[in-house]
C-alpha positions in Angstrom: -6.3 -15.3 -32.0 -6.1 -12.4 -29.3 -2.6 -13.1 -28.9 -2.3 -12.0 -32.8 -4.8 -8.9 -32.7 -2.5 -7.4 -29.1 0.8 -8.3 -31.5 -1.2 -6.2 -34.4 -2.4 -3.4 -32.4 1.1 -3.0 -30.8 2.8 -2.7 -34.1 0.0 0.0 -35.4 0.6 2.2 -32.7 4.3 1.6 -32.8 4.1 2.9 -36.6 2.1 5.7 -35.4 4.2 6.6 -32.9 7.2 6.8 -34.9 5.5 8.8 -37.9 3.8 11.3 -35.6 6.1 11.7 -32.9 9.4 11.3 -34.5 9.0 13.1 -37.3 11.4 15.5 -38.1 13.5 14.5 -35.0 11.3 16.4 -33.0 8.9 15.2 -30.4 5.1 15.9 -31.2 2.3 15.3 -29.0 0.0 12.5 -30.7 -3.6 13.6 -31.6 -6.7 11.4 -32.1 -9.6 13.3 -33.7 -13.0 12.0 -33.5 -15.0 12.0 -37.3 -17.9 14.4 -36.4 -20.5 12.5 -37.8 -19.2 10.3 -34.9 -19.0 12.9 -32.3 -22.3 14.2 -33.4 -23.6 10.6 -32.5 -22.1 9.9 -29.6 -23.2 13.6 -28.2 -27.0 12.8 -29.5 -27.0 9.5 -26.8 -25.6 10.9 -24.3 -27.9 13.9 -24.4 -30.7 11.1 -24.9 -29.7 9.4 -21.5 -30.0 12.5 -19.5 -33.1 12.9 -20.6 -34.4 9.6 -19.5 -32.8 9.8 -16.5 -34.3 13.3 -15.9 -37.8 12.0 -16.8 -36.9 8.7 -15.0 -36.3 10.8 -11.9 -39.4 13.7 -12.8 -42.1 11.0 -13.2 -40.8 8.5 -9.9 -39.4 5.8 -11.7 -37.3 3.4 -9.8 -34.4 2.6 -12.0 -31.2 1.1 -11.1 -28.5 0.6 -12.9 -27.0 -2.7 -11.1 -30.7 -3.8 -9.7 -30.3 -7.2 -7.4 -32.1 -10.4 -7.2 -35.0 -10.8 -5.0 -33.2 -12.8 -2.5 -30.8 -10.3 -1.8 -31.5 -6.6 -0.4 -29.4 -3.3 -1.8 -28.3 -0.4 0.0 -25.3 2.5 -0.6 -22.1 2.0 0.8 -21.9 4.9 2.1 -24.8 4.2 4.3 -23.2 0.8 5.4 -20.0 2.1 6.1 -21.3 4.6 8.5 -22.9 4.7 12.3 -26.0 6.2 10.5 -27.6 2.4 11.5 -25.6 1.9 13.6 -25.1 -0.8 17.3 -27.1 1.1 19.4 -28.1 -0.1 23.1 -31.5 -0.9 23.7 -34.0 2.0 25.5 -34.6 5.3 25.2 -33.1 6.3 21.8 -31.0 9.3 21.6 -32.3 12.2 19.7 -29.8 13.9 17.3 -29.6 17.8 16.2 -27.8 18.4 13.2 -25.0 15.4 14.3 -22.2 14.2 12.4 -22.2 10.7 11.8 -18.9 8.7 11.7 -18.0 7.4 7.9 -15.9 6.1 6.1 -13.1 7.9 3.9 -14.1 11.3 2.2 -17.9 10.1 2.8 -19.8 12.7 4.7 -23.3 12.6 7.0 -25.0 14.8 9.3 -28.2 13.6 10.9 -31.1 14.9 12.7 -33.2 12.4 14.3 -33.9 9.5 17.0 -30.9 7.4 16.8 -31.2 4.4 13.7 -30.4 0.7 14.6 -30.2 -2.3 13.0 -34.1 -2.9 13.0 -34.7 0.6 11.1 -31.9 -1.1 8.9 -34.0 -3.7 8.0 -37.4 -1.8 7.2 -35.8 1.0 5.4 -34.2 -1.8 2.8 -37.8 -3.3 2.7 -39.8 -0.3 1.6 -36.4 -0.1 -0.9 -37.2 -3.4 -2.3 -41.0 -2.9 -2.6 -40.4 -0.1 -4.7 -37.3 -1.7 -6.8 -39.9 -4.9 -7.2 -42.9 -2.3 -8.4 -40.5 -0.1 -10.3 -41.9 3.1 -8.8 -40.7 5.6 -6.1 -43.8 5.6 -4.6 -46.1 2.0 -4.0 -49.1 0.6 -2.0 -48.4 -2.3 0.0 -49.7 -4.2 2.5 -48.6 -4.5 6.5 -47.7 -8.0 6.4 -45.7 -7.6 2.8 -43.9 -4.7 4.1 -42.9 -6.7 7.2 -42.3 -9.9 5.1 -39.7 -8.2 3.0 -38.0 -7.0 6.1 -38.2 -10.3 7.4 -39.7 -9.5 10.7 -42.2 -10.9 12.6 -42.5 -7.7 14.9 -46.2 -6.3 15.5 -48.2 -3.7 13.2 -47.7 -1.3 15.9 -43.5 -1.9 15.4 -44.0 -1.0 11.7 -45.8 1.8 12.0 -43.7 3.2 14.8 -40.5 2.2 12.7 -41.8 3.9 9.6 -42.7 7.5 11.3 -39.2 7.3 13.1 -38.1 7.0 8.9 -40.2 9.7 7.9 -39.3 12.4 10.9 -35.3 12.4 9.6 -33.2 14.8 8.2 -29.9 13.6 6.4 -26.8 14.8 4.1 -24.9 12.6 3.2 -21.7 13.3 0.4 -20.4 11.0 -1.5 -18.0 11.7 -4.6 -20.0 14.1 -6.5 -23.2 14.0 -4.9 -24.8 15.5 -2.4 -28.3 14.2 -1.0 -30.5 16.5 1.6 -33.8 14.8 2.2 -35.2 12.3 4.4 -35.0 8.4 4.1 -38.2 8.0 3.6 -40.4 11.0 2.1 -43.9 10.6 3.4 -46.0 7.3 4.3 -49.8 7.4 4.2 -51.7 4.0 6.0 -55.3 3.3 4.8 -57.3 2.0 8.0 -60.0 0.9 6.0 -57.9 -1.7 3.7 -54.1 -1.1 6.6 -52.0 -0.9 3.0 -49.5 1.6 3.4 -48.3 3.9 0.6 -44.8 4.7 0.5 -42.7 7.3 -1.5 -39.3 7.4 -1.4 -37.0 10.5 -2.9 -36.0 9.7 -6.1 -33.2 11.5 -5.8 -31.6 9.4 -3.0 -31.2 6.9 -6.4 -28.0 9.2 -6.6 -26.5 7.4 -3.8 -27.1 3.8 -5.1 -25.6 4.7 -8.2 -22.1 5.5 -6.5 -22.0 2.7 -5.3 -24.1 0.0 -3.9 -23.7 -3.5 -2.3 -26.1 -6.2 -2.2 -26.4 -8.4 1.0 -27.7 -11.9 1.4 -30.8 -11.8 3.0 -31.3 -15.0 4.4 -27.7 -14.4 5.9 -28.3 -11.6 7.3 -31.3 -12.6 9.1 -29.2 -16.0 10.7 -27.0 -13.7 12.6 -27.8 -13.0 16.3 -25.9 -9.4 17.4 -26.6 -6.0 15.9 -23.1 -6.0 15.7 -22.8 -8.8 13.6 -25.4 -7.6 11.0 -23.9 -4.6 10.7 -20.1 -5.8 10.0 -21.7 -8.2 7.5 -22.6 -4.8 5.6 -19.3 -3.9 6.3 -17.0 -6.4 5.0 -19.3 -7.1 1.9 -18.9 -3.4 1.1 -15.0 -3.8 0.9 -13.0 -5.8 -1.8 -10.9 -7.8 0.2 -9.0 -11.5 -0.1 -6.7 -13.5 1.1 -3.5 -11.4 -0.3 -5.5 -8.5 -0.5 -7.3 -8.2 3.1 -9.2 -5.3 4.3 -8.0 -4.1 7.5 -8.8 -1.1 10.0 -8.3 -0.1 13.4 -10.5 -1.4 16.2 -11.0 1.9 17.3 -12.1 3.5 14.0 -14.6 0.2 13.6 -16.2 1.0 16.8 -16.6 4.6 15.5 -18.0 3.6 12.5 -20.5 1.2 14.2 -21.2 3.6 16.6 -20.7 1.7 19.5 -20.9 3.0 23.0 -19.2 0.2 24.6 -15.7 0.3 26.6 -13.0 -0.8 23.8 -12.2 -4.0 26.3 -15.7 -4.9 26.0 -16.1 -4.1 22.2 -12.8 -6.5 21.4 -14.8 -9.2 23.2 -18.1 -8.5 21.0 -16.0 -8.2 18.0 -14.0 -11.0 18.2 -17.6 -13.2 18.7 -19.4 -11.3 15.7 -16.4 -12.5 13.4 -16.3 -16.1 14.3 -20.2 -16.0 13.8 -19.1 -14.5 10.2 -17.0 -16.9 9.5 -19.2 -19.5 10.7 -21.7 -18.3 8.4 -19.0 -18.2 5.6 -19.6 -14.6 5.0 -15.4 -13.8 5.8 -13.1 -17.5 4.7 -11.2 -16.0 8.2 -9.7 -12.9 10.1 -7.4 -12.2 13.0 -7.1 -9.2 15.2 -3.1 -8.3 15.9 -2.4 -5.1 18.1 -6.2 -4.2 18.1 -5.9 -4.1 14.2 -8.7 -6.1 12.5 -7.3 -7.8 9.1 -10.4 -9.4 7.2 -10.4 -11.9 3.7 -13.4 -12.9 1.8 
């Protein structure tokens, strides 16, 4: 049957083309007008979804247009495809001044800020999720939720550390169109009498997920070892990539784009152990690194 309505629609614009274009001997350009009463209609919703985004946005609504499962944890590609949490050495964290933060393509991020790891990773995409789950920018949760969702174990004290080292940021980041200024998390206010925490996230950072956004496994991610390993699991889920279609990048540009510090001798050898622990977690079907280029298939 489709077969017949392709063969149909070919031979209406075929007709068309020959009595609009050909007419007179002369080429025409071909015009399609839109009925008002149609245009009218089609403005009408459109205005109709600003509006609800606008309000969405005014009143702290958390509203996604791909939302993920609750076994699975969402964040913008951007952000994954950057050193923003990035492999960073354990210690004293580096304070940033207005820094610009490796990324990938067109993407751009400046930071100010103590240095962001895979840990601040994990709790920023928690206080994400409680607010996807309550459907608000802003929600009151509990200690042990909030650490549940991040799938830690770490003291109260780590989660309250974490969360003001969240708070005390200041990030651009452009992608496409947008532009976000803010922080990654707006404000957070503990309760000591009942130790919930009420967080509130910028609703405009919602701009970012709407870009584009991948959703990681969560219980993958939290089997893998390295810092280095989670954060190339972000990585290569964030690309499309197969067997005839592989992703592949220089190592030098992944080590900027993880932020890595090591020597590039030492980086190979870390690489090259945080892919076979991909593979053996069947997050990449396999890879190979030829003349320090990384080719990756899913």
């Amino acid at each position: 049957m489709e077969e017949w309505l392709c063969l149909l629609f070919e031979l209406v614009i075929e007709k068309m083309f020959m009595d609009n274009i050909l007419s007179g001997g002369h080429m025409k350009k071909l015009k399609f007008e839109i009925p008002a009463s149609v245009q009218a209609e089609l403005d009408a919703r459109d205005a109709e979804q600003k509006k609800a985004t606008v309000e969405a946005l005014e009143n702290g609504v958390f509203q996604l247009e791909y939302p993920w499962s609750n076994d699975k944890r969402g964040m913008p590609k951007v952000l994954l495809r950057s050193a923003l949490f990035g492999v960073v050495r354990r210690g004293r964290r580096e304070y940033l001044q207005g820094a610009q933060i490796a990324a990938w393509g067109e993407s751009y991020i400046r930071y100010t800020g103590g240095k962001l790891m895979q840990s601040d990773q994990d709790l920023w995409m928690a206080c994400v999720e409680a607010c996807k789950r309550s459907g608000k920018m802003q929600v009151v949760i509990s200690q042990s939720e909030l650490l549940r969702l991040a799938g830690k174990s770490n003291s109260k004290a780590w989660l309250i550390n974490t969360l003001e080292r969240l708070v005390a940021t200041a990030i651009t980041v452009k992608d496409g169109r947008y532009t976000y200024v803010g922080s990654l998390i707006h404000d957070a206010v503990k309760d000591d009498e009942t130790g919930h925490i009420a967080l509130n996230i910028n609703p405009k950072m919602l701009e970012l997920f709407g870009v584009g956004t991948t959703h990681l496994e969560f219980k993958q991610r939290q089997a893998l070892a390295s810092d280095l390993s989670k954060w190339l699991h972000c990585y290569a889920l964030s690309h499309a990539s197969s067997y005839r279609k592989p992703h592949l990048i220089g190592l030098g540009k992944l080590q900027d784009l993880c932020g890595s510090t090591a020597t590039i001798r030492k980086f190979r050898q870390q690489m090259k152990a945080a892919m076979n622990e991909l593979k053996e977690q069947k997050i990449v079907a396999g890879w190979t690194l030829e003349n320090d280029i990384l080719k990756l298939w899913r």
